[in-house]
MARDO-700570 format. One record per residue (C-alpha): residue in one letter; z, x, y. Coordinates in steps of 0.02 Angstrom, whole numbers, plus 50000, padded with zeros to 5 digits. Layout:
REM residues N
AZXY...
***
This chain:
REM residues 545
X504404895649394X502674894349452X501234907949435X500814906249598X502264911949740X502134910449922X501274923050040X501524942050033X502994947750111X502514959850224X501574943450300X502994931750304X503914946250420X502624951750548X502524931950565X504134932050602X504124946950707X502844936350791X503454919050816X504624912250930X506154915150774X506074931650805X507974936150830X508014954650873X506934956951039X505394969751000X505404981851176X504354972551319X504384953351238X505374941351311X507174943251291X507754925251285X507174921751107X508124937551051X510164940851009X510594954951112X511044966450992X512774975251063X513834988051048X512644999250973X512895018450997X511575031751059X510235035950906X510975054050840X510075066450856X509225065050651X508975046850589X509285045850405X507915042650308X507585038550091X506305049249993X504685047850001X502915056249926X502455071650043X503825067050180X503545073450342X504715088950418X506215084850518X505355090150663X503715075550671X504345066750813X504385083050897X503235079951071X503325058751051X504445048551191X505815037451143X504775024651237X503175028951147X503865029950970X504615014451006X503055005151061X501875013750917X503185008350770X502984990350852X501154988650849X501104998150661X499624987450551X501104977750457X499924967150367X498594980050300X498464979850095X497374996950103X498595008550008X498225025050095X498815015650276X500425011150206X500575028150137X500295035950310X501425020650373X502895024450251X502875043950269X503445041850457X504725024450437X505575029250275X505965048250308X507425054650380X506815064850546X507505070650681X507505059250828X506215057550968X506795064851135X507705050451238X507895040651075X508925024751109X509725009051005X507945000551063X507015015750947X508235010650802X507814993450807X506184995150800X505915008550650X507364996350552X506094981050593X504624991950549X505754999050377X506004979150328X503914978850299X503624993050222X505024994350095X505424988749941X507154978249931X507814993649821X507395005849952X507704994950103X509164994150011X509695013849998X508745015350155X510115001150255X511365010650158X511005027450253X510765020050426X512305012550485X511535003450629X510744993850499X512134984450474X512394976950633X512474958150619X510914956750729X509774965750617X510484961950470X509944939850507X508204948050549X508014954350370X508704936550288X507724928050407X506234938850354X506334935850185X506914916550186X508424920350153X509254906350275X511114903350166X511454925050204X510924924650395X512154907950411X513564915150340X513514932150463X513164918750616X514874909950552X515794926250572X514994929350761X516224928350906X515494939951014X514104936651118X514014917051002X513224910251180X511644920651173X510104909751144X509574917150968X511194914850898X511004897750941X509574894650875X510244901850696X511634889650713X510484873950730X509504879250604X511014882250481X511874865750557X510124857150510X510274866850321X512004858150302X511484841950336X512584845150514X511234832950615X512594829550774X512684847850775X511124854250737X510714842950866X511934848051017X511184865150988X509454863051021X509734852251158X510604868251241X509134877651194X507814865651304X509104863151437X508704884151462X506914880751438X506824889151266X506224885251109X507414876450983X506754877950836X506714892250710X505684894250604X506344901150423X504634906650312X504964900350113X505794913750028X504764922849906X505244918249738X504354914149576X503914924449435X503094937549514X504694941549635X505994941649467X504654952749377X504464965349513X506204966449549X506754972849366X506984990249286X505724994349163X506664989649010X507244974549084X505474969349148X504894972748962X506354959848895X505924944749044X504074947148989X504074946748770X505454933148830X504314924048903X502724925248840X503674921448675X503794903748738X501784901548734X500944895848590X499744907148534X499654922248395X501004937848413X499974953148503X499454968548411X500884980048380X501334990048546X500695004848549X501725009948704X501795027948711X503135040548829X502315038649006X501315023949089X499145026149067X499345040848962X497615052748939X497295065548840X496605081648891X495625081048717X494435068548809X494205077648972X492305084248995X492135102448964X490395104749015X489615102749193X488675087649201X487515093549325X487205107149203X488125124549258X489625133549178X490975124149159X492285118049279X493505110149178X495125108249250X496215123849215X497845124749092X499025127349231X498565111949303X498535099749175X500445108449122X500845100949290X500165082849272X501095079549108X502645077549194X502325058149160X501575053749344X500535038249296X498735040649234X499255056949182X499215064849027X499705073548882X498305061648780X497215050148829X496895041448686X497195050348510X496335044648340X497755037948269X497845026248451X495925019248427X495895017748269X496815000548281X496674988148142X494914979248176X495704962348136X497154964148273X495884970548386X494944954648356X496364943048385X496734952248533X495234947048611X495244930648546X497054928448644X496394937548803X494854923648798X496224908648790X497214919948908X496064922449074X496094902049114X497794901749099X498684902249252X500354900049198X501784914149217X502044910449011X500134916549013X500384930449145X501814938949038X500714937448866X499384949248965X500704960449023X501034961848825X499224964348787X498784977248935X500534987248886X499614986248715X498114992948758X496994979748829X496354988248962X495374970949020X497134961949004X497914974349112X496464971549256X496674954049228X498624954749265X498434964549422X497054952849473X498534939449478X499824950249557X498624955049702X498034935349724X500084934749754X500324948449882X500624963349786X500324979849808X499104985249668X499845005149646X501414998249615X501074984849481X499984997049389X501425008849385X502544996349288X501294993449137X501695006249008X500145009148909X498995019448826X497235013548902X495585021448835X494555027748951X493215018748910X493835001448921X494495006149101X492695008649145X492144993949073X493554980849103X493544986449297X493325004649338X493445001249524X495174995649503X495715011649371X494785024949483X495575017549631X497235020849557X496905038049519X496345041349698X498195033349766X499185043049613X498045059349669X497665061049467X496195070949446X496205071049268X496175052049256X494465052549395X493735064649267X494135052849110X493335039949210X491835050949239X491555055749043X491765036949013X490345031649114X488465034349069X487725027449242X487205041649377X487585032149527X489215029449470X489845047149400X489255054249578X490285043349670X491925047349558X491465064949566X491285061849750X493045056449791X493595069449677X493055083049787X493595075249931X495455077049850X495095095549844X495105097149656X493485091949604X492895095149424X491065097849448X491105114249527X490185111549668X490465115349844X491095100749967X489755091850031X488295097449915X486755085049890X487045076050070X485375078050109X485165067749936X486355055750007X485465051850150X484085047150079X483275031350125X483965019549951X485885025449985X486985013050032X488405018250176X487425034450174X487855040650353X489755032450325X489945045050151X488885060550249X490195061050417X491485057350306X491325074050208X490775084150354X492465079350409X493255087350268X492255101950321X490605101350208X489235114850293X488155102650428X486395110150333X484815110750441X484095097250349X485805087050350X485825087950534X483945082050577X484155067450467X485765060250561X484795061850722X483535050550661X484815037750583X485555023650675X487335026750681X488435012350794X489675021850897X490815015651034X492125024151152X493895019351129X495515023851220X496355022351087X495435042951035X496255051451194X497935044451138X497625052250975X496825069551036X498335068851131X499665067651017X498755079450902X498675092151054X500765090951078X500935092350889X501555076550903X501335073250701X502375056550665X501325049850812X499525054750764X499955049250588X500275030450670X498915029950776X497755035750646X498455023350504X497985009050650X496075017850661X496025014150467X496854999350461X495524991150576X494164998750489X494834992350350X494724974850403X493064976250491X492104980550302X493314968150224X492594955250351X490574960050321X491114961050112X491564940250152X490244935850258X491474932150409X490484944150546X488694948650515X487924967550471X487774973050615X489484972650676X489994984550519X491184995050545X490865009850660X490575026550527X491045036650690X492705030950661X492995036550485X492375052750544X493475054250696X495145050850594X494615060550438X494245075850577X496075071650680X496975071250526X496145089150486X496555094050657X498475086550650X498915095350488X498475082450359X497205089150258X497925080150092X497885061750158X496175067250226X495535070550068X496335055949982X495725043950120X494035049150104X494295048649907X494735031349925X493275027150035X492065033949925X492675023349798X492005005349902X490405008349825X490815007649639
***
């Protein structure tokens, strides 16, 4: 097993999606590449769905085409990491809705296709399991193929009579010919594949595999076994004793501020609410770190940073599980360190966190990497956690921007109203100071005299895009499923537009446009979804820590 696995999946399938491979035809690309998929009825009139986090109602595709649902779930950002985007993404694929007017086999192929990216193999699973087109031959290659999985998508191609002729089955056969060491074969194959002027060759990505594909793919208790397994095979001192407690990131309410910082009454988050977030959602909280928790043994804690030390040039999945150990333990900067690894191999951050059970101080998740812990709490909509975060941290700059994104979620703790101190904001030492101003007058903060005046004199890049009157469109029909995918592709650009200034690939001033922040923070507003509006901007607030 090596530390290191191949490239994310969600990659390794929009590149197939892309590539000549591509076995299931996406609507308007060239058919001869594809197996015609046959035989497939009429989409009923509700397509099954799995559950997900604030689903949409049955009704989303309500005012969408066929055609244009079809089209949209093609072009969805497949290979954006930002969390809130796949959120939006998932909310429209995964659900069960009710189907769009005209729907056709060509609509099912393409949400299946979209489902493949945006799952995990235990819901594409359950979410195959409630979609019986799903299982047609066809699709089913596409999701081996996806996912390197050449040995599966052979042996449904050896069971193919009907329709054996078609190009793309073809092409499977050479490559699984070519597999079994078949050359004559393999080779007859692709030679009928140029004598139609097509391409011969397809191309299977590696199958992702390693360590962090077996880790990711256990139950909780199992995950705990593979890891003291095999960290047990490194040679270094046992951990402190695990101090694992009933829910993942525990916090205590004992910790949470009970003052205003800014120096009014206080604004502490009420009984009823907190009741509610120790139902064991991650970061949340029944305790976030008792007495009896901190007071660990000053030796162990000692050793325990001795091993982290050893630990962080160790690269090696032996290593990798040892820090599991030590974050589940405790180490908050072990825990940082461990998702540091698992995003360097494609994974989504929110759902590593989630499989660390620990009790994490507050403090030490502000120190060890409190972009990484607030972050978290933004995408697991925890509050409490934002406010832990906020006690924990002594510098200014930094408490307004967590108290920031936690009024943008609607529940800040401060007690201020939206939007107050933009004309502080705006001041001339802010960084992304128009980007954070339009982003909470899109949430609805009051547009103050002053506030107003001082965006007319900044210079804020703005450009006119199509792409808007698509979306003020949709929004207009109540079209929801549809404004939620355009918008997710508005953020999902933006996204890679500051990712691209953040590593020098593009210069300043082609940073991405605040108008268009604004604009999809306002549509979603305007298209019913104040929550992921909130939580967007949340998130955004949080590139400046």
């Amino acid at each position: 097993m090596s530390a290191q696995s191949n490239c994310p999946i969600p990659m390794a399938i929009r590149a197939l999606f892309l590539s000549a491979s591509a076995l299931v035809a996406l609507a308007g690309s060239a058919s001869a590449q594809s197996i015609a998929v046959e035989g497939l009825e009429a989409a009923k009139a509700f397509t099954p769905g799995i559950e997900v986090a604030r689903g949409l109602n049955a009704e989303a595709w309500a005012g969408t085409s066929a055609d244009r649902a079809t089209r949209l779930l093609q072009e969805i950002p497949a290979e954006t990491s930002h969390p809130i985007v796949r959120d939006m993404l998932r909310r429209v694929v995964l659900a069960g809705l009710a189907s769009p007017s005209g729907s056709d086999p060509a609509f099912e192929r393409a949400r299946i296709q979209a489902a493949q990216i945006l799952a995990t193999p235990d819901e594409y699973a359950r979410f195959t399991a409630r979609n019986p087109v799903a299982q047609d031959p066809a699709l089913r290659v596409d999701a081996y193929i996806a996912r390197g999985n050449l040995d599966a998508a052979c042996e449904i191609s050896d069971a193919i009579t009907q329709g054996r002729g078609e190009s793309g089955w073809v092409r499977l056969r050479a490559a699984c010919h070519m597999a079994r060491g078949e050359t004559a074969a393999a080779d007859l194959a692709q030679e009928l594949l140029r004598s139609r002027g097509e391409e011969p060759v397809l191309v299977v990505p590696d199958p992702p595999e390693g360590f962090w594909i077996e880790a990711m793919e256990l139950d909780a208790a199992a995950l705990d076994r593979f890891m003291t397994d095999l960290a047990s095979d490194l040679d270094m001192p046992a951990p402190p004793a695990s101090l694992v407690g009933p829910s993942p990131f525990e916090i205590s309410s004992d910790t949470i501020s009970q003052t205003d910082p800014a120096g009014g009454t206080s604004a502490d988050i009420p009984e009823d609410v907190l009741d509610d977030i120790e139902v064991g959602v991650p970061f949340s909280t029944d305790t976030i770190v008792s007495d009896d928790v901190t007071d660990v043994d000053t030796d162990n804690g000692a050793e325990a940073g001795s091993e982290l030390t050893a630990l962080l040039t160790d690269m090696s999945p032996e290593a990798t599980a040892k820090l599991y150990l030590l974050g589940r333990d405790g180490d908050a900067r072990a825990v940082s360190e461990f998702v540091a690894r698992a995003e360097a191999n494609g994974l989504d951050t929110a759902r590593v966190l989630s499989r660390i059970p620990a009790i994490l101080d507050p403090a030490d998740m502000a120190v060890a990497n409190l972009p990484l812990f607030a972050r978290y709490a933004v995408v697991t909509r925890d509050i409490a956690m934002m406010q832990a975060l906020f006690d924990a941290t002594t510098d200014e700059l930094t408490r307004e921007r967590l108290a920031l994104a936690s009024d943008a979620m609607g529940n800040g703790f401060i007690g201020r109203p939206l939007g107050a101190g933009l004309e502080l904001a705006l001041a001339e030492t802010a960084p992304n100071a128009s980007r954070d101003v339009l982003m909470a007058l899109a949430l609805g903060a009051d547009l103050t005299e002053p506030v107003e005046a001082m965006l007319a004199e900044a210079v804020l890049p703005g450009t006119v895009d199509a792409d808007w009157i698509g979306i003020d469109h949709a929004i207009d029909r109540g079209a929801r499923a549809e404004s939620l995918l355009r918008l997710a592709e508005q953020v999902a650009s933006d996204d890679i537009a500051i990712n691209q200034v953040a590593n020098d690939q593009i210069a300043n001033d082609k940073v991405a446009d605040s108008w268009t922040i604004y604009r999809t923070i306002r549509r979603l507003r305007d298209a019913g979804f104040s929550d992921t509006a909130g939580q967007l901007a949340a998130y955004e607030y949080l590139r400046g820590l």
